[in-house]
C-alpha positions in Angstrom: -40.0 -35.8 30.2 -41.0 -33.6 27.1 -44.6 -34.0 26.7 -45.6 -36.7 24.0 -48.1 -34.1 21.4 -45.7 -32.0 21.0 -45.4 -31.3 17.2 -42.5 -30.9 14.6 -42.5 -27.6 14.6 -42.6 -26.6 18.5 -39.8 -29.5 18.9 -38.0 -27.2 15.8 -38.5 -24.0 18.1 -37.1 -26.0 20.9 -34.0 -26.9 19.1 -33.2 -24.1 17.9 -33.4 -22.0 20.7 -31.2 -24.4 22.7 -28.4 -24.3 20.3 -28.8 -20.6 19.7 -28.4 -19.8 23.5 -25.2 -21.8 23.5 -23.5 -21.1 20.3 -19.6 -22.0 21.0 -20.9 -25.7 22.8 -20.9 -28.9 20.3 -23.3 -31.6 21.2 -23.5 -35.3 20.1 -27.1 -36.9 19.6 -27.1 -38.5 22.7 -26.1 -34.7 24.6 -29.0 -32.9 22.3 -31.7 -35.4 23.6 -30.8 -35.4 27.3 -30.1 -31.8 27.1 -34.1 -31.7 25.5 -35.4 -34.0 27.8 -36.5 -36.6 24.7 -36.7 -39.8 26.4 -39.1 -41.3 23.8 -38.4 -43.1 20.4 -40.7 -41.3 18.4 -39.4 -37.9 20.0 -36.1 -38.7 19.1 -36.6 -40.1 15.4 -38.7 -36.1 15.3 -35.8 -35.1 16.3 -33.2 -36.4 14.1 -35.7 -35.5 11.0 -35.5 -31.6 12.6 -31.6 -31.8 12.9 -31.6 -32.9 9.2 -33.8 -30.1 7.9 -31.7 -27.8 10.1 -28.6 -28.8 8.8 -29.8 -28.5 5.0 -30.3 -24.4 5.4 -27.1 -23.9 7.4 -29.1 -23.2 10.3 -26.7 -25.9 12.7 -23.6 -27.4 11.3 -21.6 -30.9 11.8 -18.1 -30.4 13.1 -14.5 -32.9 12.3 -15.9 -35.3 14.7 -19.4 -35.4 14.1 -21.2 -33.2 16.6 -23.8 -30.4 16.4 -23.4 -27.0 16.8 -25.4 -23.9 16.3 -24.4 -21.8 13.0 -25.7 -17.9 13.8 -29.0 -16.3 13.7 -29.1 -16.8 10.2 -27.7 -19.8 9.9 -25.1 -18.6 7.7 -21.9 -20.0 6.9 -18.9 -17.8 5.0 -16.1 -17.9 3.4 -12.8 -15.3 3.4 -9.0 -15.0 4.4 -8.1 -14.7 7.8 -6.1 -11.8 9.1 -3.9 -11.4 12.4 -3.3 -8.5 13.4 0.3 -7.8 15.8 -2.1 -7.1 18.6 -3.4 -10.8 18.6 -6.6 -9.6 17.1 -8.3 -12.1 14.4 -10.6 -11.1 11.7 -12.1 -13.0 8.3 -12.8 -10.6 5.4 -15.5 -11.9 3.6 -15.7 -11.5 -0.6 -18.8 -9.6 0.1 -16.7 -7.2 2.6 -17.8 -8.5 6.0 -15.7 -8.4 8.6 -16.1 -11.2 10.7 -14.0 -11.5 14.5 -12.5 -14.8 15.7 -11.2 -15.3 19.0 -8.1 -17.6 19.5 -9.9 -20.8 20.8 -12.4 -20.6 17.4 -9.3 -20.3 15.2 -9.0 -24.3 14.8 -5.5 -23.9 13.9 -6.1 -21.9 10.9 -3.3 -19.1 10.3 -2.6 -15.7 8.8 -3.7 -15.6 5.3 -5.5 -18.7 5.2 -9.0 -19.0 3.1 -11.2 -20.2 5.6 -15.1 -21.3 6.8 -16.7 -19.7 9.1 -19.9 -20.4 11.4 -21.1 -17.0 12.3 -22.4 -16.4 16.1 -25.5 -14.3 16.4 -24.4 -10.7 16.8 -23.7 -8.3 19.5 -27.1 -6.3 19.9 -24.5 -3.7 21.5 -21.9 -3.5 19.2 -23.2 -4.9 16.2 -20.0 -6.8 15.6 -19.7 -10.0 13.7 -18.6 -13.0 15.8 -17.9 -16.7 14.6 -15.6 -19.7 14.5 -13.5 -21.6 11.9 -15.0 -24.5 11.0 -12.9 -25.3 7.7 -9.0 -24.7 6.5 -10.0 -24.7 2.6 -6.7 -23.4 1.6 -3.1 -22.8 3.7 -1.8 -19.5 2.5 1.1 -20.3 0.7 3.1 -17.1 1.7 6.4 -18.3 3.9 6.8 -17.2 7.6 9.7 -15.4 8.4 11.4 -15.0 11.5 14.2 -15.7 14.2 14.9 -19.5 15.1 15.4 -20.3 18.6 17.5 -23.4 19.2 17.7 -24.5 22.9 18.4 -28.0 24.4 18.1 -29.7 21.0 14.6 -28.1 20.5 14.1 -25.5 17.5 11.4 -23.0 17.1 11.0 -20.1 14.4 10.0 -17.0 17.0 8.0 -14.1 15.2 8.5 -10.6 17.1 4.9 -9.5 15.9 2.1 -11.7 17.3 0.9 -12.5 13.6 1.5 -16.4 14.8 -0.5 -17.7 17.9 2.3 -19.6 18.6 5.9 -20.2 17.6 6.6 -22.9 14.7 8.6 -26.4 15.8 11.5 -27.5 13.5 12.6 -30.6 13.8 16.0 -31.1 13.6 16.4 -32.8 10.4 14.5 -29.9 8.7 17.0 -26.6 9.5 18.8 -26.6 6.7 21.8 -26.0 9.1 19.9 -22.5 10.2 21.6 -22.0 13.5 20.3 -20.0 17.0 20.0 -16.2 16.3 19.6 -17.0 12.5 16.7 -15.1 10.2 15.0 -17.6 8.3 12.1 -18.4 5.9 9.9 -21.3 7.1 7.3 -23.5 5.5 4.5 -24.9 8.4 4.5 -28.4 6.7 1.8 -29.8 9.3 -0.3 -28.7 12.6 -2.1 -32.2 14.6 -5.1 -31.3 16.5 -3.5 -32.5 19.1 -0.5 -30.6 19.6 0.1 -27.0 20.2 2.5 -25.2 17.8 2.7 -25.9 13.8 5.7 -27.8 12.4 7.3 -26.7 10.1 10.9 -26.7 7.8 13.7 -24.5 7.0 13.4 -23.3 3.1 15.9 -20.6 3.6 18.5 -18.9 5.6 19.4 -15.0 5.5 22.1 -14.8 7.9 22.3 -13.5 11.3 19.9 -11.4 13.0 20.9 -7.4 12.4 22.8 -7.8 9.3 21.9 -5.4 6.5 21.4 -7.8 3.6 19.7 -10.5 6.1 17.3 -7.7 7.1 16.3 -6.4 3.5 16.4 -10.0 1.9 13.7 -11.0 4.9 11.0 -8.3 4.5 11.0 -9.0 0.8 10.8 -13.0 1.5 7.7 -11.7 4.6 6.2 -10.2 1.8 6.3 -12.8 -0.7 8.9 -10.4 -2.8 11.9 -11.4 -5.0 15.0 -10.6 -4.0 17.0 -12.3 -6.5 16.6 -11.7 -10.3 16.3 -15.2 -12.4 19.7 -16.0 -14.2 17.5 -16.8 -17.2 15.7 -13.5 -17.4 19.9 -11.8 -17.2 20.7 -14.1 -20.1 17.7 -13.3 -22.1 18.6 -9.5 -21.6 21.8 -9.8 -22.8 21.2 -11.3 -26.1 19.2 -8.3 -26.7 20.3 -5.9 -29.4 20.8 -1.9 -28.1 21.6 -1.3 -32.3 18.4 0.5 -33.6 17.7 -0.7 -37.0 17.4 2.4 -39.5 13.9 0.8 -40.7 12.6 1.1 -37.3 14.0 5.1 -37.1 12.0 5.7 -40.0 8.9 4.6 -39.0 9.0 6.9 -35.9 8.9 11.0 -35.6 12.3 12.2 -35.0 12.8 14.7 -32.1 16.8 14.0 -32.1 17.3 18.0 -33.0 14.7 19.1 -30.4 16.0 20.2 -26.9 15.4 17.2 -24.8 16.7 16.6 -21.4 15.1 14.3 -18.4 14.8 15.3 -15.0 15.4 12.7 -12.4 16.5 12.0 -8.0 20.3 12.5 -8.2 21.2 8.9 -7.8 18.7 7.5 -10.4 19.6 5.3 -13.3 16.1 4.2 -15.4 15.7 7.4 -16.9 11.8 6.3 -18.1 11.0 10.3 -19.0 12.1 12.9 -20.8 10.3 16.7 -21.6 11.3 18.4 -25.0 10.5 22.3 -26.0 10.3 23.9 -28.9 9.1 27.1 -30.0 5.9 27.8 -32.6 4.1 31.0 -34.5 1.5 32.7 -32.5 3.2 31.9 -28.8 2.8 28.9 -28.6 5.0 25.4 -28.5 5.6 21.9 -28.7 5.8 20.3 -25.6 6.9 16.9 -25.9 6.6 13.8 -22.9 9.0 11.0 -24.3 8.6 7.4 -22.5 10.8 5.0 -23.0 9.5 2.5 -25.6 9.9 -1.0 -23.5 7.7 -2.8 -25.4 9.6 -2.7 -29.1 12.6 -4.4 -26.7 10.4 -6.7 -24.2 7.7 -8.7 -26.2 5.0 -10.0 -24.9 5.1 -13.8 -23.7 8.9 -13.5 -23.5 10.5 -15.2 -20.8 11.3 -11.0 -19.4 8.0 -10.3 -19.8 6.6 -13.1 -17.8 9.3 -11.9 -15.0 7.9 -8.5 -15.2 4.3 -9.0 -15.4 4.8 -11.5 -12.0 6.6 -8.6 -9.9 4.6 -5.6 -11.4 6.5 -3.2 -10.3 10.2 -2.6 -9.1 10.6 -2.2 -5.2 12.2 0.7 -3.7 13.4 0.0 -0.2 15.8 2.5 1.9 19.2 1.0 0.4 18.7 -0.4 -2.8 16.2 -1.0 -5.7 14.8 -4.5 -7.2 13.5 -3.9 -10.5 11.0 -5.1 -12.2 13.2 -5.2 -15.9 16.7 -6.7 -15.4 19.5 -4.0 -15.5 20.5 -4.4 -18.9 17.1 -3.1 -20.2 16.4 -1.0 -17.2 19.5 1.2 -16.5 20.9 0.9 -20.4 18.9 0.1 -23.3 15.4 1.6 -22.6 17.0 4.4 -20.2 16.7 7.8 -21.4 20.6 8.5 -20.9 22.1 12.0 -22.5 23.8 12.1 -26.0 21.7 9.0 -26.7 19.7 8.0 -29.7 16.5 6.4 -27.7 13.2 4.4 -28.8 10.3 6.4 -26.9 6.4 6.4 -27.3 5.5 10.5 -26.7 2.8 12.4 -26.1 3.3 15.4 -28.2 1.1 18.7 -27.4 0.9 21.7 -28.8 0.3 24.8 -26.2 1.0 28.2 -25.0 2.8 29.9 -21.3 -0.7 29.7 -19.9 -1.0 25.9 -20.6 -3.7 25.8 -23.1 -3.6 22.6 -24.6 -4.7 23.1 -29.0 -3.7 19.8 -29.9 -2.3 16.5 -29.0 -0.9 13.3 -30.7 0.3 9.7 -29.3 3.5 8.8 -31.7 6.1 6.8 -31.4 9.7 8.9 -32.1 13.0 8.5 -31.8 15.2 11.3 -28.7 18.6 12.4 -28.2 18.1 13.8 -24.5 20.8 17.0 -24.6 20.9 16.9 -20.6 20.6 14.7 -17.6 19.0 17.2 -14.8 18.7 16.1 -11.0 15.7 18.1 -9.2 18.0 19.9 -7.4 19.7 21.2 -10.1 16.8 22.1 -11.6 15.1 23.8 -8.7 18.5 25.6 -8.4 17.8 27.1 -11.5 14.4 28.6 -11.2 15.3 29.9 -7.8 18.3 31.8 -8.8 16.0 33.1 -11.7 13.1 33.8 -9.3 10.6 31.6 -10.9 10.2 29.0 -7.5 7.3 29.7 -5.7 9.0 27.8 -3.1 11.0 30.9 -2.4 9.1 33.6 -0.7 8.7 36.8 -2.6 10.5 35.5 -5.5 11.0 38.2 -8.2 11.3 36.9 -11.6 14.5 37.8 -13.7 14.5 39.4 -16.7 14.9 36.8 -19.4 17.9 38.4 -20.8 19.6 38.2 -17.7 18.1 34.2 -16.9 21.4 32.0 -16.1 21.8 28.3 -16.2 21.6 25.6 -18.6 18.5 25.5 -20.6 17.0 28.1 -18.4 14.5 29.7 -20.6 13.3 26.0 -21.6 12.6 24.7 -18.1 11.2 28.5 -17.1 8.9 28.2 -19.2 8.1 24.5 -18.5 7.5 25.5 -15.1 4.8 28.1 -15.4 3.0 26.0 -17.7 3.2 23.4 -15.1 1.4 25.6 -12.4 -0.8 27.0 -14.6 -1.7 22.7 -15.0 -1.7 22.2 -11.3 -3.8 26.0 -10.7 -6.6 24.1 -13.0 -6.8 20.5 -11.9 -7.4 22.2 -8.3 -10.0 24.3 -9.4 -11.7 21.5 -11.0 -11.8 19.6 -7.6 -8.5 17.7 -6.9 -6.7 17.0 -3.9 -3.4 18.4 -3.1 -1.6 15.9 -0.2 1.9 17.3 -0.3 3.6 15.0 2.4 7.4 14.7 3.2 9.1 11.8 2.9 11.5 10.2 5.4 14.9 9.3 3.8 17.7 8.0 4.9 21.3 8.7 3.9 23.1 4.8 4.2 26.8 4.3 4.4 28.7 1.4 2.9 27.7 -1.5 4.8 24.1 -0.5 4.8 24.3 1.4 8.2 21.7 4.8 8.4 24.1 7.4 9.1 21.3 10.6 8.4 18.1 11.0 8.4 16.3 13.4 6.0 13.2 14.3 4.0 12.2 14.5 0.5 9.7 17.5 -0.3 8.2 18.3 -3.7 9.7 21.6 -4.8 8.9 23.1 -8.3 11.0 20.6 -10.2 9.9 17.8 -8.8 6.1 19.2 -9.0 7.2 20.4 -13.2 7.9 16.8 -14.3 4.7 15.6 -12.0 2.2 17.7 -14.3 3.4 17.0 -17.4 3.1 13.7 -16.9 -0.5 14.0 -15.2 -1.1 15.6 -18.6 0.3 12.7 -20.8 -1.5 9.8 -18.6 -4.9 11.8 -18.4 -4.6 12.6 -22.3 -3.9 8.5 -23.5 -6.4 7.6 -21.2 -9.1 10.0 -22.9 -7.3 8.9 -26.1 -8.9 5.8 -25.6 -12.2 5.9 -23.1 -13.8 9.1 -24.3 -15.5 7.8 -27.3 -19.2 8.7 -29.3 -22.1 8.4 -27.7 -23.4 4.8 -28.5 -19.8 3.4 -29.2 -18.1 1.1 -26.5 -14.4 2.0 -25.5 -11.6 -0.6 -26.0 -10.6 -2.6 -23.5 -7.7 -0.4 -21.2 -6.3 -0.8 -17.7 -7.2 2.7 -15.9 -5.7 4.0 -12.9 -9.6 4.6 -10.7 -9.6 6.3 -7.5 -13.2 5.6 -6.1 -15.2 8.4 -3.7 -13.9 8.7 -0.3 -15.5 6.8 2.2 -18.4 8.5 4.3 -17.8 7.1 7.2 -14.2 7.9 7.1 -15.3 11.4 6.0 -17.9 11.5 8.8 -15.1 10.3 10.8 -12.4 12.9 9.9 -15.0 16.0 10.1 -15.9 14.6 13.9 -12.2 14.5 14.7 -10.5 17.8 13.0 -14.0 19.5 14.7 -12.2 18.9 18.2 -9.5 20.8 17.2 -11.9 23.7 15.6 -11.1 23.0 12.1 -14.3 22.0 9.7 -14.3 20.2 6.8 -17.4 19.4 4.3 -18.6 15.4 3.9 -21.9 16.5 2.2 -22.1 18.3 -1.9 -21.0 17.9 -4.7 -17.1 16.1 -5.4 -15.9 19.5 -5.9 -17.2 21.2 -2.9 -15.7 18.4 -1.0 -12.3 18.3 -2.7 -12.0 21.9 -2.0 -13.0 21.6 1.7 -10.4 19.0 2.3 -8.0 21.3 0.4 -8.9 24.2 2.9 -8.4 21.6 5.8 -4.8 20.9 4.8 -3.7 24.6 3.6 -4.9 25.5 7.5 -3.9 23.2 9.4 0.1 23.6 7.8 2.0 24.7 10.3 -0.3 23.6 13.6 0.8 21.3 16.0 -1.5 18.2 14.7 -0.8 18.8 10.7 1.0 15.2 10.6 -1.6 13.8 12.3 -4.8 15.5 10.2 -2.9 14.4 7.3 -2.6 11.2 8.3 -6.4 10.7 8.9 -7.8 13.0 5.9 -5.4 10.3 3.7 -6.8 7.2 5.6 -10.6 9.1 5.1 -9.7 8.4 0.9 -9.7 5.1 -1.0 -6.7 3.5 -2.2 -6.1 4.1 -5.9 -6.2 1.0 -8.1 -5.9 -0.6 -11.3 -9.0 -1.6 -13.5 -10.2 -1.7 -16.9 -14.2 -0.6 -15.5 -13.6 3.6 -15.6 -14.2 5.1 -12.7 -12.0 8.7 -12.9 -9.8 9.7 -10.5 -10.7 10.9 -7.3 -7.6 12.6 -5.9 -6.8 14.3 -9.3 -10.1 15.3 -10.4 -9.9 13.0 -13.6 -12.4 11.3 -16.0 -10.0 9.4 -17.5 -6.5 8.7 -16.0 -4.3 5.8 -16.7 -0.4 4.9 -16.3 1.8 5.6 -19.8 4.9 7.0 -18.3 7.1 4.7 -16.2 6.7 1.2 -18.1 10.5 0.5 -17.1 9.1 0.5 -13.3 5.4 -0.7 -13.8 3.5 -3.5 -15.9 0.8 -1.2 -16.4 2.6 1.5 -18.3 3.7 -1.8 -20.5 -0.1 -3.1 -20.6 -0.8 0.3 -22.0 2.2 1.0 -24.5 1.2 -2.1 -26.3 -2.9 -1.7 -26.8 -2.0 1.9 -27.8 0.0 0.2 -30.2 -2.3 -2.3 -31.0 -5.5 -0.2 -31.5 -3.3 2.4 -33.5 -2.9 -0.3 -36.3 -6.2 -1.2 -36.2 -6.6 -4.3 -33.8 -9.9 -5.2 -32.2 -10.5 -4.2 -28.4 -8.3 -6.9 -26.1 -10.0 -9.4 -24.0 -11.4 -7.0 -20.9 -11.2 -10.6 -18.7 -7.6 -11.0 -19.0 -6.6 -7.2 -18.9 -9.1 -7.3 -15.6 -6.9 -9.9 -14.0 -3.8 -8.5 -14.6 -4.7 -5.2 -13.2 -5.9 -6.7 -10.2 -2.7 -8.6 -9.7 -0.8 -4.8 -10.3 -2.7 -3.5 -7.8 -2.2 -6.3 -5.1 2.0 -6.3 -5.8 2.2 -2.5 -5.8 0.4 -2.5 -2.3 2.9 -5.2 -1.3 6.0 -3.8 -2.7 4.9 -0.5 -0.7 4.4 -2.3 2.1 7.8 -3.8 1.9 9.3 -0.4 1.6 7.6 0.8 4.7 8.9 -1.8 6.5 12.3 -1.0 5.9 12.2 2.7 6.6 10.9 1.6 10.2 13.6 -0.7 10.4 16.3 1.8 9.1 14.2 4.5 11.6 15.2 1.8 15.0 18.7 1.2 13.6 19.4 5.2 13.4 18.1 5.6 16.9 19.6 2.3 18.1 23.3 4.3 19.1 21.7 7.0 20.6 20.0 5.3 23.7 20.5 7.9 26.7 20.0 10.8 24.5 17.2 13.3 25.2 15.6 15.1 22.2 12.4 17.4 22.0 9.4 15.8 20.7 5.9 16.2 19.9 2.8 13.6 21.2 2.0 12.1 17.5 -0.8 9.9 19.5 -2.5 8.3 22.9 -3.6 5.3 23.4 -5.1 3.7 26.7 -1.4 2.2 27.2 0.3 5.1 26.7 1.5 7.8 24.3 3.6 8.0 21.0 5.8 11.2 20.3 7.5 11.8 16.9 10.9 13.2 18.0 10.8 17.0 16.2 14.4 16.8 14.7 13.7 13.7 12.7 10.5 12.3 13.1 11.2 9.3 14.8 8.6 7.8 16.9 8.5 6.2 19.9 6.4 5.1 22.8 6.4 6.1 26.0 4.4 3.4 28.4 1.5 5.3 31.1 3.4 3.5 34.2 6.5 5.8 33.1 4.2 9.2 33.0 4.2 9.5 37.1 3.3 7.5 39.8 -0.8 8.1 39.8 -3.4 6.2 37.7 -4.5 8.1 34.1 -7.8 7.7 32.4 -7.9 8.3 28.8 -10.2 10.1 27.3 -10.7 9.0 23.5 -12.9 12.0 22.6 -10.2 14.8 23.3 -7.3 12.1 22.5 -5.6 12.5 26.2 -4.5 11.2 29.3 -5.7 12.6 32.1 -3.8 11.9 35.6 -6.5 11.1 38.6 -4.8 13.1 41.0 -2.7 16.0 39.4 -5.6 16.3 36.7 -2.2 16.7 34.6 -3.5 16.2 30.7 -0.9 14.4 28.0 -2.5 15.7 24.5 -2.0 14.8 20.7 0.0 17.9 19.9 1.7 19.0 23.1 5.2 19.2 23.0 7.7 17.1 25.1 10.9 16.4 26.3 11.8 12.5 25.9 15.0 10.0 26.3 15.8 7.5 23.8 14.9 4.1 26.2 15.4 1.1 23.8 15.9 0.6 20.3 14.5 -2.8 19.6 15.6 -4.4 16.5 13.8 -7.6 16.5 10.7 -5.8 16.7 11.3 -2.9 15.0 9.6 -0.6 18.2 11.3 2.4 19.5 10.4 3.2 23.5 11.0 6.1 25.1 10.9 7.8 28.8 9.1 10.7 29.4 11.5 13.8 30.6 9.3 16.4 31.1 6.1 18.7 29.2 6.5 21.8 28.0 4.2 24.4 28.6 
């Protein structure tokens, strides 16, 4: 029997420390006052008045059926979106950027990408981690769940292969939309009792049958909430569009139709968004002109196109086809740069010399008649045979007068100012990640028939600086203004700081392999460091994965109108002018140039705010969706060649096991520990290794390998392998 003097505040102390000691238990009144021995009236009516005042600061919370519960050390309650991981693992991010863990029996049937509540547990002294439990659903995530139906004995389930749903989704019968078994479909969870164990839901579409090209493509677009279709209205309202240029409009613009203009683009491109022009001036120097292509004299703003545009953001670029973000019409004909053209373009024209001094630039709109359609590799085949590729080793110049190929003293002379650009933006601090790029060569039905990789050579690396050099001038065109003056409103392209920890991170990792990199100085200092790191490590055994963690050590780039610079490019002022056929943001920026040009007042920062953000959040989705299907495409290669053997290199290890990156074509794989030998490993996460208990034998990132192709798992998109043997 609790004694009768004791006093509001020990009876709080009492409470509290009960409820904190058992923070995933629920009690009801009667429960709390047997549990706390109050056997009195006046105790309990104490009691109840604590448990009010408790309840006001968040310190306990009431549950769906009306019991008590203990709400964290600090009695905190938050709010953020729930994320699922494929390995089953749960996490809220809060708006304030906590990360907050959730075990599967605190999930109260809230699901991946849903906004939730969450009572927070008092945290690990140990780890420090964040513990808590959904207590509220405040909004379903609209995004659909995609997936395989299974239909067995009348009953109907949509099976994901990635663990992002605790369990499979029901479908009643009435709600398939005639999907059958072994179809791909596109779900809706329409409902989820408390008292039943998997989420309802109802057919809203079906792709086709499981493996097929266009149901595969059509169902990682529709997983990441992606069109895959363009609206018949938006077609219609393309057509009507006019591709006559009014003589008014030519003479309002500069004409560059008798400069030498040509654009320089992948072989199979069709939205020709860029083209360079040259011309000679006194005194060495000359006119270098960037033309974009002017979208926004064709798509106006508030249109029914742009309203289509600004809601993708971007066009999507997956291994066998491209969705753009402009309907064909406009994309591929009337705002494409196309040869022996007259084109609407908005240029940045500069005036410069072979060393890439820049005197003078202007922002104009013109009118181009590119003279030439290049492909890179034409182009690159042109400076090598003149010896003007640094790719090729001990290149030798040729003498101008003996230079062949089409417009070769133009692009020659392009390219040096174009390293002479890159030579300066590393000095001043940027960073120069150079990856390859898996590709895929596909045949008619969709099928990967070759695998290889796309590597910036000097072409590519020509048209990437001069239109650094156009974005970096419009931004400054705008942001760099007087002291006391306040710069119009314009979306930026901001890469923030890396993050120390990362960078802590990275130096502690590359260190076990004796490399060193610099997390403490100035940004330049740094840059440079992590430019040493990358120019040393080229040609070692772990360069892929250094690379991979020095890019996961930086920040994402984004879209914003607050100026931040540009990390990775060593920037003030950056933005995106030169692709507006394949991003809003180039359109956002081609239209306040234009506004502020004729004198308009500084757009509303709010609105341009929110549409960045949205940019930012679809091009991270669209390249999500694009990595999706080069892992697909990367399974389906390897899926007919189950049996082979191939040489490999260990890309990682992991507790369960190892990945290895197959040498000829980087596909990866894992290889399970129960297939490295009969004896128990340990694994050493310091030294990244498995270490065999008997044999001592060590499996290390970097060793090389001999493997067989084991399974090829569609559904999944996982490769496995089997370990053949390690070379020494």
């Amino acid at each position: 029997m609790t004694r009768a003097k004791l006093n509001k505040r020990q009876l709080r102390e009492r409470v509290v420390s009960f409820l904190e000691s058992r923070p995933r238990d629920t009690f009801s009144l009667k429960q709390l006052f047997s549990a706390l021995r109050l056997t009195t009236h006046p105790m309990k009516v104490l009691c109840v008045d604590v448990l009010n005042e408790l309840l006001d600061d968040e310190t306990i919370f009431r549950n769906y059926d009306g019991c008590l519960a203990w709400n964290g050390t600090t009695g905190q309650v938050v709010e953020g979106v729930l994320h699922r991981t494929s390995g089953g693992r749960n996490t809220v991010e809060t708006t304030d950027g906590q990360t907050i863990t959730i075990h599967d029996e605190d999930l109260a049937h809230a699901l991946n990408g849903d906004t939730v509540r969450v009572a927070l547990f008092a945290a690990n002294r140990r780890s420090g981690r964040q513990g808590g439990e959904v207590i509220e659903i405040v909004k379903r995530s609209d995004k659909p769940v995609v997936g395989q139906l299974s239909i067995s004995h009348g009953a109907a389930f949509l099976v994901r292969p990635d663990g992002l749903l605790p369990y499979d989704v029901f479908i009643p019968s009435g709600r398939l939309k005639g999907g059958k078994d072994g179809d791909k479909a596109m779900v809706e969870i329409v409902d989820w009792p408390d008292n039943t164990r998997n989420p309802i839901g109802r057919v809203k579409e079906i792709f086709g049958k499981v493996g097929e090209n266009e149901t595969e493509m059509h169902a990682i677009l529709a997983e990441y909430g992606l069109p895959y279709t363009y609206p018949k209205e938006v077609e219609r309202a393309a057509d009507e569009i006019s591709d006559v240029i009014p003589q008014a409009e030519i003479d309002q613009r500069e004409d560059f139709r008798d400069v030498t203009t040509f654009t320089i683009d992948p072989h199979d491109a069709k939205d020709f968004d860029d083209a360079l022009s040259i011309r000679s001036l006194p005194k060495g120097r000359y006119e270098v002109g960037v033309h974009i292509a002017d979208v926004s004299h064709y798509v106006l703003e508030g249109s029914v196109i742009d309203k289509e545009a600004q809601q993708r953001g971007t066009s999507i670029y997956l291994v066998d086809r491209t969705l753009p973000m402009l309907p064909e019409r406009l994309c591929n004909y009337i705002c494409s740069l196309r040869p022996d053209e007259d084109k609407l373009t908005f240029s940045v024209i500069f005036e410069m010399d072979e060393e890439a001094h820049v005197y003078s630039s202007r922002i104009v709109h013109t009118i181009i008649r590119s003279n030439r359609r290049f492909a890179y590799e034409e182009v690159q085949d042109i400076l090598e045979q003149n010896g003007e590729a640094d790719d090729i080793e001990g290149h030798i110049p040729v003498a101008p007068d003996r230079r062949t190929g089409e417009y070769a003293d133009e692009l020659i002379t392009l390219n040096r100012m174009a390293h002479h650009l890159k030579a300066g933006r590393m000095h001043t601090g940027a960073i120069d990640f150079d990856r390859e790029e898996m590709r895929f060569d596909i045949d008619e039905e969709g099928k990967p028939v070759n695998v290889y990789f796309k590597v910036a050579k000097d072409a590519n690396k020509l048209v990437e600086e001069f239109m650094l050099l156009a974005n970096r001038t419009v931004a400054e065109s705008v942001g760099k203004v007087k002291k006391g003056q306040r710069p119009k409103t314009l979306p930026y392209r901001v890469h923030d700081l890396p993050d120390p920890n990362r960078l802590d991170n990275l130096a502690q990792f590359v260190a076990r392999f004796k490399y060193h990199v610099v997390t403490q100085g100035s940004k330049i200092e740094v840059a440079k460091s992590i430019n040493k790191l990358l120019t040393d490590v080229r040609g070692d055994k772990i360069q892929n994965l250094v690379e991979t963690v020095s890019l996961r050590a930086m920040m994402k780039a984004k879209y914003s109108t607050h100026n931040i610079g540009h990390y990775g490019l060593a920037f003030d002022y950056y933005t995106h002018f030169t692709s507006p056929i394949r991003r809003y943001p180039d359109l956002m920026v081609h239209r306040l140039l234009t506004r502020y040009a004729n004198g308009g007042a500084s757009a509303s920062q709010k609105k341009y705010e929110g549409l960045c953000e949205h940019s930012s959040a679809m091009e991270q989705l669209a390249a999500a969706a694009e990595r999706a299907s080069i892992k697909y495409k990367m399974v389906e290669y390897m899926s007919d060649k189950i049996g082979q053997e191939f040489d490999a290199r260990i890309s990682g290890v992991t507790e369960s096991g190892l990945y290895a990156e197959i040498l000829d074509n980087h596909c990866e794989g894992f290889i399970g520990v129960r297939f490295l030998g009969d004896e128990a490993f340990d694994f050493d996460d310091k030294n990244y290794c498995l270490i065999g208990r008997k044999s001592h034998y060590r499996y290390s990132i970097g060793d090389d390998i001999r493997i067989k192709v084991a399974r090829a798992n569609l559904f999944r998109k996982t490769l496995d392998f089997d370990f053949v043997k390690k070379y020494h």
